[in-house]
TORNU-635432 format. One record per residue (C-alpha): residue number from 1; residue in three letters; x, y, z. Coordinates in nm, 4 decimals, padded with zeros to 6 digits. Each point is the difference from the previous one (the first is absolute). Example, Ala and Ser with C-alpha at 12.3 -4.5 7.8 and 13.67 -1.06 7.14 Angstrom:
2
+-----+-----+----------+----------+----------+
:   k :   r :        x :        y :        z :
+-----+-----+----------+----------+----------+
:   1 : Ala :  01.2300 : -00.4500 :  00.7800 :
:   2 : Ser :  00.1370 :  00.3440 : -00.0660 :
+-----+-----+----------+----------+----------+
END
This chain:
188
+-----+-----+----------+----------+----------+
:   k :   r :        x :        y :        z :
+-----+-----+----------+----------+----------+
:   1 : Unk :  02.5802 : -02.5081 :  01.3439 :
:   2 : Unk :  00.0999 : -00.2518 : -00.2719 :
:   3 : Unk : -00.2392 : -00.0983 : -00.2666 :
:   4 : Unk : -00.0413 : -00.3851 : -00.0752 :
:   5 : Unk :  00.1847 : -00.1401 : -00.2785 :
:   6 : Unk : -00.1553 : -00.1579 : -00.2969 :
:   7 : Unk :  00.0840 : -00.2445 : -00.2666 :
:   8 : Unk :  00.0079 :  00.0427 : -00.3260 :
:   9 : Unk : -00.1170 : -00.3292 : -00.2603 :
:  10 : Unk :  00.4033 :  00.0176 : -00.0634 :
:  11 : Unk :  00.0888 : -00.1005 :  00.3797 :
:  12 : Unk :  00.1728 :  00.2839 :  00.0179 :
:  13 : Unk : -00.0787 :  00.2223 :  00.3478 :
:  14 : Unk : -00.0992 :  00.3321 : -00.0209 :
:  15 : Unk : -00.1242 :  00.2931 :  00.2156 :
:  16 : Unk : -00.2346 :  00.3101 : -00.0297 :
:  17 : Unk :  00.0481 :  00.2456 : -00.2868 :
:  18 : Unk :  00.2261 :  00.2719 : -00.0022 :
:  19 : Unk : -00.2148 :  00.3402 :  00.1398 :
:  20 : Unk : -00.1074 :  00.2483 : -00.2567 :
:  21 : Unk :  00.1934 :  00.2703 : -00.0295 :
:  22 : Unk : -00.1672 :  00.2816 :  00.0080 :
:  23 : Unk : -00.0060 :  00.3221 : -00.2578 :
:  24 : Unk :  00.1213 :  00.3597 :  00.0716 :
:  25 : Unk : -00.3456 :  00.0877 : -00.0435 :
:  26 : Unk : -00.1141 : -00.2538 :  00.3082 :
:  27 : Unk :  00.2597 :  00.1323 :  00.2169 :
:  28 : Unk : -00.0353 :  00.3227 : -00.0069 :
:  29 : Unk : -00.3870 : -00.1050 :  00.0654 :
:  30 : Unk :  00.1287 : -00.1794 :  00.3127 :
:  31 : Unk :  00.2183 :  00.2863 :  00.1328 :
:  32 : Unk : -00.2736 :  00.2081 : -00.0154 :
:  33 : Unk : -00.2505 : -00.2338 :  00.2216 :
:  34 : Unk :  00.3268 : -00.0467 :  00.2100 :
:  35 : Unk :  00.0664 :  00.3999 :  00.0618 :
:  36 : Unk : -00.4010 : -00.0093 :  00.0956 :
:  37 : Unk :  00.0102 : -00.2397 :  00.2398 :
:  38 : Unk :  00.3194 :  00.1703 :  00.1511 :
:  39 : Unk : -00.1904 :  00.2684 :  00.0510 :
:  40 : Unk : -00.3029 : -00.1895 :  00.1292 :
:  41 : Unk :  00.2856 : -00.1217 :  00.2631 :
:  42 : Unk :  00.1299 :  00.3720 :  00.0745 :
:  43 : Unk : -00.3494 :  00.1415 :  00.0834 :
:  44 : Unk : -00.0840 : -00.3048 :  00.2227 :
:  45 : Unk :  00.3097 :  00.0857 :  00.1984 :
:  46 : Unk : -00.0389 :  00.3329 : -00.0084 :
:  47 : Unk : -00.3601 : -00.0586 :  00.1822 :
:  48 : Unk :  00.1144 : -00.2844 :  00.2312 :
:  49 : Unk :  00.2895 :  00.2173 :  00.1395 :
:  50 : Unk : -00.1913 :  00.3118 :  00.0599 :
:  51 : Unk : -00.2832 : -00.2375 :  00.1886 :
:  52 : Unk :  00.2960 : -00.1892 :  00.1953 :
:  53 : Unk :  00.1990 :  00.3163 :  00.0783 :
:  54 : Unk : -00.3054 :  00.1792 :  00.1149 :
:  55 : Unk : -00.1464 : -00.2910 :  00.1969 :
:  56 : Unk :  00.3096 : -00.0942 :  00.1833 :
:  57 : Unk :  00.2125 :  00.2879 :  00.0384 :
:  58 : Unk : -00.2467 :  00.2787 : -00.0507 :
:  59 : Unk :  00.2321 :  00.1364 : -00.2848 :
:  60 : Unk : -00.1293 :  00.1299 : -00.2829 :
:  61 : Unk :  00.1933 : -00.0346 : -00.3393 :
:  62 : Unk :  00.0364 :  00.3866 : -00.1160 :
:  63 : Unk : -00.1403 :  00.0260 : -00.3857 :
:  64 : Unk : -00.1671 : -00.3903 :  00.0319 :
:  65 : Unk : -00.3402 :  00.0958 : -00.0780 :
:  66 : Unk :  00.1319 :  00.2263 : -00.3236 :
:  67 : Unk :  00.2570 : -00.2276 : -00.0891 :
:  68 : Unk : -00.3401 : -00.3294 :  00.0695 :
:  69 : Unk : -00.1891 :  00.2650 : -00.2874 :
:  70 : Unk :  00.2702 :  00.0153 : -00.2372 :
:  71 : Unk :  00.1020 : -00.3316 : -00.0246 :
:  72 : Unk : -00.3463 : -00.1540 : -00.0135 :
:  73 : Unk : -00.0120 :  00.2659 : -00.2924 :
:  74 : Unk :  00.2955 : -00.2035 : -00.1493 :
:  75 : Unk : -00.1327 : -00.3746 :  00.0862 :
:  76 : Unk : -00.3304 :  00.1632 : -00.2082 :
:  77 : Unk :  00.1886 :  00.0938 : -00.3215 :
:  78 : Unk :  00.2013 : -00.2696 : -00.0166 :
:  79 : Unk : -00.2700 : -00.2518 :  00.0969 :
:  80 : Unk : -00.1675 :  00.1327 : -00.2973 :
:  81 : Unk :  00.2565 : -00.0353 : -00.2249 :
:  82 : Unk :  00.0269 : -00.4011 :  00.1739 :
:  83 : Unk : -00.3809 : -00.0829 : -00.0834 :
:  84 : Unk :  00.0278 :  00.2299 : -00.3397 :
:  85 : Unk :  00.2069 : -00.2838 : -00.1846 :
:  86 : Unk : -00.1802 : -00.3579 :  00.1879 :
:  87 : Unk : -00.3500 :  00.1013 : -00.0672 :
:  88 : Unk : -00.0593 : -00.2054 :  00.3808 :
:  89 : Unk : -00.1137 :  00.3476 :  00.1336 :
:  90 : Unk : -00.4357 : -00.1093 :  00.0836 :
:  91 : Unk : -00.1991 :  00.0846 : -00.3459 :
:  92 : Unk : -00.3647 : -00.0500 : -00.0558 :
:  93 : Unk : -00.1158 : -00.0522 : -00.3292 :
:  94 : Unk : -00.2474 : -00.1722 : -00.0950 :
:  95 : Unk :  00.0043 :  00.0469 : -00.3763 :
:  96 : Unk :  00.3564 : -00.1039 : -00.0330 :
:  97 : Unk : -00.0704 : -00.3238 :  00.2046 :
:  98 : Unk : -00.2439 : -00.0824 : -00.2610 :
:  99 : Unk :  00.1876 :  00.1106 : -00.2891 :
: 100 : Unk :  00.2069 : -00.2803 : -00.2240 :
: 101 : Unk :  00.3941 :  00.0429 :  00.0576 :
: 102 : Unk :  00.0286 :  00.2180 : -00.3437 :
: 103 : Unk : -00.2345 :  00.2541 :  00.1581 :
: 104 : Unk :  00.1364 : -00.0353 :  00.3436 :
: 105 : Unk :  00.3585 :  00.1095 : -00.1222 :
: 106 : Unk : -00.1274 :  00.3178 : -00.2207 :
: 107 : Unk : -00.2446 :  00.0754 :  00.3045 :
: 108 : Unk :  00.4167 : -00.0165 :  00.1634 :
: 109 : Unk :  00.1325 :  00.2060 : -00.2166 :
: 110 : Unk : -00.2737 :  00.2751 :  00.0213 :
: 111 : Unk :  00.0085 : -00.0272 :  00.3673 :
: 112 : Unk :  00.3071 :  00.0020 :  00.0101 :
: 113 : Unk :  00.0565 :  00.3190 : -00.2591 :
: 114 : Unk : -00.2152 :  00.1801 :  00.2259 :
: 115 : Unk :  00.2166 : -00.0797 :  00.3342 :
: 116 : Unk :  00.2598 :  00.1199 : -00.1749 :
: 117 : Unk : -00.0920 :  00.3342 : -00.1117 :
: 118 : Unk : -00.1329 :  00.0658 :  00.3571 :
: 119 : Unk :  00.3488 : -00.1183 :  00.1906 :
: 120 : Unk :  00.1835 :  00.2115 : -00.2457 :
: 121 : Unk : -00.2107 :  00.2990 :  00.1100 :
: 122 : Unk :  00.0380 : -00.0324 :  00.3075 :
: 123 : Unk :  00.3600 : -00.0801 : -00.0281 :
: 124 : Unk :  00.0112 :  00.3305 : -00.1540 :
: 125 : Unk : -00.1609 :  00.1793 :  00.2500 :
: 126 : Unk :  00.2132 : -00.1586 :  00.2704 :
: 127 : Unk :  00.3181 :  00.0901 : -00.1941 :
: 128 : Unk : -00.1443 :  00.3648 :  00.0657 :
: 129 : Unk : -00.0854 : -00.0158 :  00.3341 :
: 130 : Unk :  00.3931 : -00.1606 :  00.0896 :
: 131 : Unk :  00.1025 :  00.2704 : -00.1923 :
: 132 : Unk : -00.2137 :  00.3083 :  00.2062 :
: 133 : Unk :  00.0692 : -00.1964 :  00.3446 :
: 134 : Unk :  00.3854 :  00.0330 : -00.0581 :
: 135 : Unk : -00.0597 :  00.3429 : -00.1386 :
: 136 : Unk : -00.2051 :  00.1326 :  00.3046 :
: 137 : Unk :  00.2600 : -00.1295 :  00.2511 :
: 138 : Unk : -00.2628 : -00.2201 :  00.1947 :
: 139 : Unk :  00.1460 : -00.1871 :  00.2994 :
: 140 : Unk : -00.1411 : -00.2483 :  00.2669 :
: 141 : Unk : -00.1280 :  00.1688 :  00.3863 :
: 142 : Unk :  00.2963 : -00.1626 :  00.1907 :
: 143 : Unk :  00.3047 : -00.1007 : -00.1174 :
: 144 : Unk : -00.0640 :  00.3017 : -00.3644 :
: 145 : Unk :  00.0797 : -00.2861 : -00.2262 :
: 146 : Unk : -00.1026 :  00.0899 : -00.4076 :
: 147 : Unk : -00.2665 : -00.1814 : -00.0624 :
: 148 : Unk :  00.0376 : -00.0162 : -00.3569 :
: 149 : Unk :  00.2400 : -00.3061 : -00.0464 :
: 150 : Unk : -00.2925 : -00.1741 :  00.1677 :
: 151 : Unk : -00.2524 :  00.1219 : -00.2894 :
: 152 : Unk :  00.3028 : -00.0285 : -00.2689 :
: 153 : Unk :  00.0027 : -00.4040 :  00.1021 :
: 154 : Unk : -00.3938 : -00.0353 : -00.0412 :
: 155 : Unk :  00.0706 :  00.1745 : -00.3419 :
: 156 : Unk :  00.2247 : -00.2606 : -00.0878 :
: 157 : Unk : -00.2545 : -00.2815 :  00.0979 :
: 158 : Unk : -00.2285 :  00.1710 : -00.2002 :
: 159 : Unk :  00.2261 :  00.0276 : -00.2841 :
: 160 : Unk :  00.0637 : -00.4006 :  00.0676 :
: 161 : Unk : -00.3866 : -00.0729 : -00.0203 :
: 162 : Unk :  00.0450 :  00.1872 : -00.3842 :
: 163 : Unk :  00.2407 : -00.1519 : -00.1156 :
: 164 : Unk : -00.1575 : -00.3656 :  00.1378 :
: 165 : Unk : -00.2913 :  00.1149 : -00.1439 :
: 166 : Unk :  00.1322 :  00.0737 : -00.3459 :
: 167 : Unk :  00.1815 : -00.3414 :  00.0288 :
: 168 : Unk : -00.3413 : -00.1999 :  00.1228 :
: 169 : Unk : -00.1414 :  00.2255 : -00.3373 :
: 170 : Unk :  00.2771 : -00.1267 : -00.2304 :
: 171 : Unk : -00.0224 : -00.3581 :  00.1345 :
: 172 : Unk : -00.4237 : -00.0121 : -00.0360 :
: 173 : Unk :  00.0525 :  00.1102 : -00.3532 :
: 174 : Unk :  00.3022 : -00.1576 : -00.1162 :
: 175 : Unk :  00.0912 : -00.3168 :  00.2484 :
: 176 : Unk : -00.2774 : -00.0560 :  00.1758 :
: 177 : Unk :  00.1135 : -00.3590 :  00.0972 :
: 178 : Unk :  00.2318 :  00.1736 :  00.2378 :
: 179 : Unk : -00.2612 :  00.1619 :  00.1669 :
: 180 : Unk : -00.0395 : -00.1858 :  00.3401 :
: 181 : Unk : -00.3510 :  00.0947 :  00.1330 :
: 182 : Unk : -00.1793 : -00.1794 :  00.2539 :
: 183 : Unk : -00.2598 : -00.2288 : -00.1557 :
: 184 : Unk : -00.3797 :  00.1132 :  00.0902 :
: 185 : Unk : -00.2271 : -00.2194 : -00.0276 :
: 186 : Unk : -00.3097 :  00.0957 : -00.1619 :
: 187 : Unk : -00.3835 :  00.0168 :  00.1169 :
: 188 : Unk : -00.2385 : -00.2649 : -00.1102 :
+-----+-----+----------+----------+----------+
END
C-alpha cells in the first residue's frame, strides 16, 4: 500500500513523512502489550486443543486444565501490567470528566500513586508466594511438573505492570505530552 504523492509549491514531488521513531521507553511499552497478547494466544490454544482433542479423539491432554489455570494466571498479570501504562482499561469517573485538564492530570497522578503502591504490594506478596511454591516442592496431578516457573512468570508481569506504572507516574508528572490516553469525552 503506497501513499499518494504530493507536490510541493516548488514542483518538486514528494511522499509521506519518514515514521517516528520510537523511544526506548515506547518499546519496551510495546513488548510488554506484545508478551500479553502472546499469552492471550497461548491460553486460547491451550483451550481449543483440549476441546478438539477431547471432542474428536476422546484424548484428554494430561495437566491441560492446571496448565489452562496457570497460564490464565499469567495472561492476568501481565494484562495488568498492559492496561497499567494505556489508561484504556473501562474507568468511571464522573468528577474527573468534569474536571478542567489541570485537575484531570493531578486527579492522574493521585490515581495513579495509589495503583502503584497497591501493584507493588501485591508484587511483593507474589514474589513470596513464587518463593514458598518452589520451596514446598509443589508439582502438577499428571505429568509432576513445578508449578512455580508458572507463578515466577506472573511475578514478572507483575513486576512489568510496576515498572509501567512508575513510568506512566514519571510521564503524568514530568512529560505528560507523551502520555497517550484515550480521549473521553465528557458529560453535558
Amino acid at each position: 500500500m503506497t501513499a499518494n504523492p504530493e507536490v510541493n509549491q516548488e514542483g518538486v514531488i514528494v511522499g509521506p513523512s519518514a515514521p517516528v521513531t520510537k523511544s526506548f521507553m515506547d518499546r519496551f511499552i510495546d513488548s510488554i502489550e506484545w508478551i500479553a497478547a502472546f499469552f492471550v494466544g497461548i491460553v486460547a490454544l491451550n483451550t481449543f486443543l483440549a476441546v478438539f482433542m477431547r471432542k474428536f479423539f476422546s484424548i484428554t491432554i494430561p495437566d491441560y486444565y492446571n496448565f489452562g489455570q496457570f497460564l490464565l494466571g499469567i495472561l492476568i498479570f501481565w494484562g495488568i501490567a498492559a492496561t497499567s501504562y494505556r489508561g484504556t482499561h473501562i474507568t468511571v469517573d464522573l468528577v474527573w470528566a468534569n474536571s478542567p485538564p489541570k485537575y484531570q492530570r493531578w486527579i492522574d497522578v493521585f490515581a495513579t500513586l495509589v495503583l502503584l503502591f497497591v501493584v507493588v504490594v501485591q508484587t511483593y506478596t507474589l514474589f513470596d508466594k513464587v518463593v514458598s511454591t518452589r520451596a514446598d516442592h509443589i508439582v502438577t496431578m499428571d505429568l509432576q511438573i513445578p508449578i512455580w516457573p508458572f507463578f515466577l512468570v506472573s511475578w514478572i508481569g507483575d513486576v512489568s505492570a510496576v515498572l509501567l506504572i512508575a513510568i506512566r507516574t514519571y510521564r503524568l508528572i514530568f512529560h505528560p505530552e507523551d502520555i497517550h490516553d484515550a480521549k473521553i469525552k465528557t458529560v453535558e
